[in-house]
C-alpha positions in Angstrom: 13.8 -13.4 6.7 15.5 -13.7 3.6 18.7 -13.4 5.2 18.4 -16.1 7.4 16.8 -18.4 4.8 19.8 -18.1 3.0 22.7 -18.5 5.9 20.6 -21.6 6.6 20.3 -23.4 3.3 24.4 -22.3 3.2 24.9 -24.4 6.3 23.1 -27.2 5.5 24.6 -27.7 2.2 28.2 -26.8 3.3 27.3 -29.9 6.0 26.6 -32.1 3.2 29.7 -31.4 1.2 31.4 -31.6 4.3 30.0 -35.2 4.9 31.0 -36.4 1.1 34.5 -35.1 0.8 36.8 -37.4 -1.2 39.5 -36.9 1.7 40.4 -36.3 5.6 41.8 -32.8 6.1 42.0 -30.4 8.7 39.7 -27.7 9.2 37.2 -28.7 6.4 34.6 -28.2 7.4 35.3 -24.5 8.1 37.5 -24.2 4.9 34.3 -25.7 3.0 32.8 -22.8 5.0 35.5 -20.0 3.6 35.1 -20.6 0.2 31.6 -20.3 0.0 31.7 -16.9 2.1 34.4 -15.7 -0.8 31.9 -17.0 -3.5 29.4 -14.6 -2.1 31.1 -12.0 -1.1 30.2 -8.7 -3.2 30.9 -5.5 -4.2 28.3 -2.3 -4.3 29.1 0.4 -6.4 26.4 3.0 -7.0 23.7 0.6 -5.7 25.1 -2.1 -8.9 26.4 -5.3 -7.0 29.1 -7.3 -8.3 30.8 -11.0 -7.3 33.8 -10.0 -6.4 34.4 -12.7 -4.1 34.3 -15.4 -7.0 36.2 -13.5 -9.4 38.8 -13.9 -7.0 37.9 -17.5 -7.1 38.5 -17.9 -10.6 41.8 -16.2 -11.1 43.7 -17.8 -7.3 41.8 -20.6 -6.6 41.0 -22.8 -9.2 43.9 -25.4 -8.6 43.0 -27.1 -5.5 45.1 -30.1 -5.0 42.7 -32.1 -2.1 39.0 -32.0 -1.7 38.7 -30.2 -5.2 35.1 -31.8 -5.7 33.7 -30.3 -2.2 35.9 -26.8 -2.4 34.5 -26.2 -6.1 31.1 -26.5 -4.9 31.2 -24.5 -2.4 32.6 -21.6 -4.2 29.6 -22.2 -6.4 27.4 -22.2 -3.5 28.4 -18.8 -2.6 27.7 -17.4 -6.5 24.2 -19.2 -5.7 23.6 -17.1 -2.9 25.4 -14.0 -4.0 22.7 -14.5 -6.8 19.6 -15.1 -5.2 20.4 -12.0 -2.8 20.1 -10.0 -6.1 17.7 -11.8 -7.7 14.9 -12.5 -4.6 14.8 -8.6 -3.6 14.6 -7.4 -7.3 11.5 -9.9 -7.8 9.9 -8.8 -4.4 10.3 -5.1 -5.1 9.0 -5.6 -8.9 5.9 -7.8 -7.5 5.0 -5.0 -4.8 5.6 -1.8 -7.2 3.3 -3.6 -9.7 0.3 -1.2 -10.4 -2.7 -2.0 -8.8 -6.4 -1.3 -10.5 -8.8 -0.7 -7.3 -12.7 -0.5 -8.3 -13.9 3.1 -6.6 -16.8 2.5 -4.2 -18.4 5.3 -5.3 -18.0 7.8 -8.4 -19.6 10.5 -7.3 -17.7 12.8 -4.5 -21.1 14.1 -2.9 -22.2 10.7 -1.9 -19.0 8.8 -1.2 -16.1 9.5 1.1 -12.6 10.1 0.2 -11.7 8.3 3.5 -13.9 5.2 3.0 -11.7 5.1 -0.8 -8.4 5.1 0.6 -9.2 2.6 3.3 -10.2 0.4 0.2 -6.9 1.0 -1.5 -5.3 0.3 1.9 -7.1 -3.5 2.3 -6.6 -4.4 -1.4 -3.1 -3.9 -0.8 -2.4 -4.8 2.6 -1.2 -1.7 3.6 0.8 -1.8 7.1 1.3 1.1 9.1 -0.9 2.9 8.0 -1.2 5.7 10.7 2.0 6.7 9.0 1.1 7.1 5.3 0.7 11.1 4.8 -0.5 13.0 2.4 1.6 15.1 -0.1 -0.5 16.6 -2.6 -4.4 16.3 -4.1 -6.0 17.4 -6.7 -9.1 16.7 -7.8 -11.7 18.0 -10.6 -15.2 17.5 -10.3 -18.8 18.2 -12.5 -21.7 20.5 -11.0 -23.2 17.0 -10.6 -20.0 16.0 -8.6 -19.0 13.2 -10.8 -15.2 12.4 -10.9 -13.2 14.0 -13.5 -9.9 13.9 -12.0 -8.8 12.5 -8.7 -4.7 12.6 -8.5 -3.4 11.6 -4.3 0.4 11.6 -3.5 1.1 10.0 -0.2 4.4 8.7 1.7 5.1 6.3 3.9 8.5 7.1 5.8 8.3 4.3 8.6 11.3 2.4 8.6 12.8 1.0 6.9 11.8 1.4 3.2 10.0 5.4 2.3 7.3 4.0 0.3 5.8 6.5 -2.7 2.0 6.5 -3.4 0.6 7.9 -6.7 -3.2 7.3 -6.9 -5.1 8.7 -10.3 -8.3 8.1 -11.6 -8.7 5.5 -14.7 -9.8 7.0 -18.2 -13.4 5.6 -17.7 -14.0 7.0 -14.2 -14.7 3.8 -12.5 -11.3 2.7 -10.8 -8.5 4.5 -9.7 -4.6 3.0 -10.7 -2.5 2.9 -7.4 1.4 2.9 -8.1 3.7 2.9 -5.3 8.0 2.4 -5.0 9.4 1.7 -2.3 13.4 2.7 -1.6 15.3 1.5 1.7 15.7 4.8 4.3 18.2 6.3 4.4 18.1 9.6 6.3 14.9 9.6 8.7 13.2 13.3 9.4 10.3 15.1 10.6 7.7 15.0 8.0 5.9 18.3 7.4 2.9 16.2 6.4 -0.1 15.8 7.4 -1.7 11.9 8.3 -3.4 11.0 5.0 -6.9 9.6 7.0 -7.1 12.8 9.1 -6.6 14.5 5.9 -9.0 12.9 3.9 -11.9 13.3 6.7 -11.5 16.6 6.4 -11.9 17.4 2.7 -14.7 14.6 3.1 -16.7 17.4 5.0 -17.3 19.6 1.9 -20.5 19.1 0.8 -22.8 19.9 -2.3 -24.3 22.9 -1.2 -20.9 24.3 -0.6 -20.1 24.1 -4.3 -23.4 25.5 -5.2 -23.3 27.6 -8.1 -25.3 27.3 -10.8 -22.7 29.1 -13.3 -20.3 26.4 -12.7 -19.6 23.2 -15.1 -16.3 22.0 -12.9 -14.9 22.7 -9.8 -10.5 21.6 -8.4 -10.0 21.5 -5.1 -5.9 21.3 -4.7 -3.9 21.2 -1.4 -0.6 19.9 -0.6 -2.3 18.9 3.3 -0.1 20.3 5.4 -0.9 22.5 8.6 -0.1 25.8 8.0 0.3 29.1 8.9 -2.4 31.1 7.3 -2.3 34.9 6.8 -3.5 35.6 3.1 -5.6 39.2 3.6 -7.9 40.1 0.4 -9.0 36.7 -0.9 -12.2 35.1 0.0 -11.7 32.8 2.4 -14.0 30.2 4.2 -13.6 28.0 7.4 -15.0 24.3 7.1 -15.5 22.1 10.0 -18.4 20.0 11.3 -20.6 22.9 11.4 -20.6 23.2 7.8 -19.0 26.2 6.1 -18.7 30.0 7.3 -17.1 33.0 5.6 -13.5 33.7 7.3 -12.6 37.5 8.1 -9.1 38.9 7.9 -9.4 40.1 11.5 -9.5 36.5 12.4 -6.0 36.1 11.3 -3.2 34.5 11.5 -4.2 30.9 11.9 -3.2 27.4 11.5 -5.0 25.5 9.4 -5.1 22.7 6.3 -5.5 25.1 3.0 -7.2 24.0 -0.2 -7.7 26.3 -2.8 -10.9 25.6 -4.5 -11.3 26.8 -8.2 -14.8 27.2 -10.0 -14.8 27.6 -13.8 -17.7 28.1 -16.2 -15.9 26.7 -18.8 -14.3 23.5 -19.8 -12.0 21.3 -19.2 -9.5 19.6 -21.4 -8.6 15.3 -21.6 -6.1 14.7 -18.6 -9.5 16.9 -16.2 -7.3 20.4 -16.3 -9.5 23.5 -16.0 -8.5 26.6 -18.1 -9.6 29.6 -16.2 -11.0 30.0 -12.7 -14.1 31.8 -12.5 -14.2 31.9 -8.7 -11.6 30.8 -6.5 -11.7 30.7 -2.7 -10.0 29.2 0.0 -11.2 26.2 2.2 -9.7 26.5 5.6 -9.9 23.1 7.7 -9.1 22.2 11.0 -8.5 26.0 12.2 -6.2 26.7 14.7 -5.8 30.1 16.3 -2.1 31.3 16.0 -0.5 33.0 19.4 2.0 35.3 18.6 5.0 35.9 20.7 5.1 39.8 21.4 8.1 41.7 20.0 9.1 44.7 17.5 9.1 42.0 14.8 5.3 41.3 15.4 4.2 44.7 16.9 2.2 45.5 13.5 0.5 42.0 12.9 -0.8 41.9 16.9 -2.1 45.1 16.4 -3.9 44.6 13.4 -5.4 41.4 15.2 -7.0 43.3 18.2 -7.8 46.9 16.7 -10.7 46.9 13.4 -9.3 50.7 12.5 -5.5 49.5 12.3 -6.9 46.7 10.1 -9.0 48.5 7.8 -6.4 51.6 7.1 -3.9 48.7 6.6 -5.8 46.7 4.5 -6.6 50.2 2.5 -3.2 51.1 1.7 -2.0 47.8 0.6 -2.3 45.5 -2.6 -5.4 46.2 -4.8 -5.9 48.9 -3.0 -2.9 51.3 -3.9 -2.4 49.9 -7.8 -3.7 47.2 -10.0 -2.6 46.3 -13.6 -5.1 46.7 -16.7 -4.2 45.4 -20.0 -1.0 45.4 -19.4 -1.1 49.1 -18.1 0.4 49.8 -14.3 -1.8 51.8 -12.6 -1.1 53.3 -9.1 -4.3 55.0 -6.7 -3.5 57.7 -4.5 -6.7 59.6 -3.4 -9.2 58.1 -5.8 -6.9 59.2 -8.3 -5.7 56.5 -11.0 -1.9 57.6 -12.7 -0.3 55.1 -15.2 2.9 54.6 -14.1 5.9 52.5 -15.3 6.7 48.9 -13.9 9.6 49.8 -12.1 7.8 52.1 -10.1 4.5 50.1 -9.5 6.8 46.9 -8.2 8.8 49.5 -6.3 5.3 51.2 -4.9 4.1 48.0 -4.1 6.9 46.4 -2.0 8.3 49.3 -0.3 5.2 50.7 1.4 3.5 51.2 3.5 6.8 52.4 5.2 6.1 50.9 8.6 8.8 52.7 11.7 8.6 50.8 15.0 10.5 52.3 18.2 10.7 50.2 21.4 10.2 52.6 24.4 10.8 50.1 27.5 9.9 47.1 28.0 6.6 45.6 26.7 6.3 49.4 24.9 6.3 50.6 21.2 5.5 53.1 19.0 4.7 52.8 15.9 4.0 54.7 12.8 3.2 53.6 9.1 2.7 55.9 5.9 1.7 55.5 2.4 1.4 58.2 0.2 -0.8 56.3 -2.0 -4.2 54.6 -1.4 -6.7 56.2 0.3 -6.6 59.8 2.8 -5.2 59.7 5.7 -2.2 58.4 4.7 -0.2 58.4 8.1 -1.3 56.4 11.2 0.1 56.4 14.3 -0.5 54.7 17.6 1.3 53.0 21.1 0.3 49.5 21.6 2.0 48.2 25.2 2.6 44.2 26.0 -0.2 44.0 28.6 -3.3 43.5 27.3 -2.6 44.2 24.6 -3.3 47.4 24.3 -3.4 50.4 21.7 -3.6 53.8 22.6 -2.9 57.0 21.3 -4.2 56.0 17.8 -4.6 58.8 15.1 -4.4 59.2 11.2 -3.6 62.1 9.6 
């Protein structure tokens, strides 16, 4: 729009110097036309734009025997719009980066909605396309009471053609959140790995109170960049979240797909800027669970099997991580038969990323054996089974 503001208000005013030149000449009007194209003609270097254009004016063209009046002018005209091209955008972009102050519906998280907050941000600042803002990180800190401490959203908006950055952080008294958002012409256009900001939001919007129920606590964070995915962490508790309110997640269950927040419980404090110092519980909320299918192969022999047989699972599950070492006061310790030995770094790193040893040989098609050992951990420390493609199946399974 700016554009053709400008190449119109250039027209009409070339027509008027046109129509008051001192003299007849040929081709005026499209000389008159020339001259102001040269006056705003520029030059970008490293985003800086310069007037080239009537620079050259001023050194070759300042002698003008006919018309001088009219030719002068135009010239000038071009510098005028060379200038407001600079000018015009620079204001726009510094009036809609301006931070905003947006009154929050509701301070407490427990009885408001992290949705119904951003679709308030959204109208106070006439957010367009808004199916394509996503979200990029959150992090927020609450009280047992589930009062505000912290509230810290980073969204994008990559429909063309600006990318447009939001940063959204709760005001020192708690009772407004400051929105700042830049906006930068696209260059390069991607798939996003993010997730829609709205569907986001309605999910973390399903936690409720008596999920965070513990009396011990003083603050809870719930952090999560939003994206979908893949979900395989064994030995941490772990809870789905959906509709039907929350249920504990087994490891048998996985892989999965799923939004991941990492909520972290402290019965502590917290300092000015709402960061907690130690975690005194910390769990993960899984949202909008997806089960994984995984494509059949040597690769994923180990992790199918562990899926559909509980005994693979539980001798795995005994023979790795916590199970086979631990660290104590800065003292490595490695278990092998109930038995604790202190052991050097070196070797509890190496112990802990080298075993199990895990030997997989293909035997035809859709066929594998398979064998894993750990010496340490817990007897038997060798298991050993067949697992074939249809089915799948396991068979022959034995420990020893």
């Amino acid at each position: 729009m700016m554009e053709l503001f400008l190449f119109m208000l250039s027209i009409v005013i070339v027509i008027i110097l046109y129509r008051n030149s001192d003299q007849e000449e040929s081709y005026l009007f499209m000389k008159l036309l020339g001259y102001t194209i040269l006056g705003a003609f520029m030059l970008e270097i490293n985003r800086v734009k310069l007037p080239l254009g009537f620079v050259v004016f001023l050194l070759f063209f300042r002698d003008i025997p006919i018309n001088t009046w009219g030719k002068k002018r135009a010239a000038y005209l071009g510098l005028t719009i060379f200038l407001l091209s600079v000018i015009i955008p620079f204001v726009e972009k510094e009036w809609y980066e301006r931070p905003r102050t947006v009154t929050l519906q509701e301070t407490n998280f427990y009885e408001g909605s992290l949705l119904e907050e951003w679709n308030n941000i959204k109208r106070e600042l006439d957010v367009d396309n808004e199916y394509s803002v996503k979200l990029t990180d959150f992090r927020m800190v609450i009280d047992k009471h589930g009062e505000y401490e912290r509230l810290d959203l980073s969204m994008v908006d990559e429909s063309h053609p600006y990318t447009i950055f939001y940063r959204i952080t709760l005001s020192g008294d708690g009772e407004a959140v400051r929105v700042n958002r830049s906006r930068y012409e696209t260059e390069q256009r991607g798939t996003s790995p993010y997730t829609e900001a709205d569907f986001v939001l309605t999910q973390f919007d399903l936690v409720t109170k008596s999920m965070l129920k513990d009396d011990g606590m003083n603050y809870y964070e719930l952090k999560s960049d939003g994206q979908r995915m893949g979900y395989a962490v064994r030995d941490q508790k772990k809870f789905r979240v959906d509709t039907a309110g929350k249920k504990e997640f087994q490891d048998s269950e996985l892989p999965v797909d799923a939004i991941v927040v990492d909520v972290c419980g402290t019965e502590g404090t917290i300092d000015e800027h709402g960061t907690l110092f130690e975690c005194d519980t910390y769990e993960h909320y899984l949202f909008d669970v997806l089960e994984r299918e995984l494509e059949l192969n040597s690769g994923t022999v180990l992790e199918v099997a562990r899926k559909i047989s509980p005994q693979i699972d539980q001798w795995l599950t005994e023979h790795i991580g916590e199970y086979i070492g631990s660290e104590k006061d800065g003292e490595f310790i490695l278990k092998k038969d109930g038995v604790e030995k202190s052991v050097s770094e070196q070797e509890y790193i190496k112990a802990l990323k080298e075993t199990p040893v895990v030997e997989i040989h293909e035997e035809g098609q859709d066929k594998w054996e398979v064998k894993v050992e750990n010496p340490y951990g817990k007897a038997p420390h060798i298991m050993e089974f067949e697992m074939t493609g249809k089915g799948p199946e396991i068979s022959k399974l034995h420990f020893r």
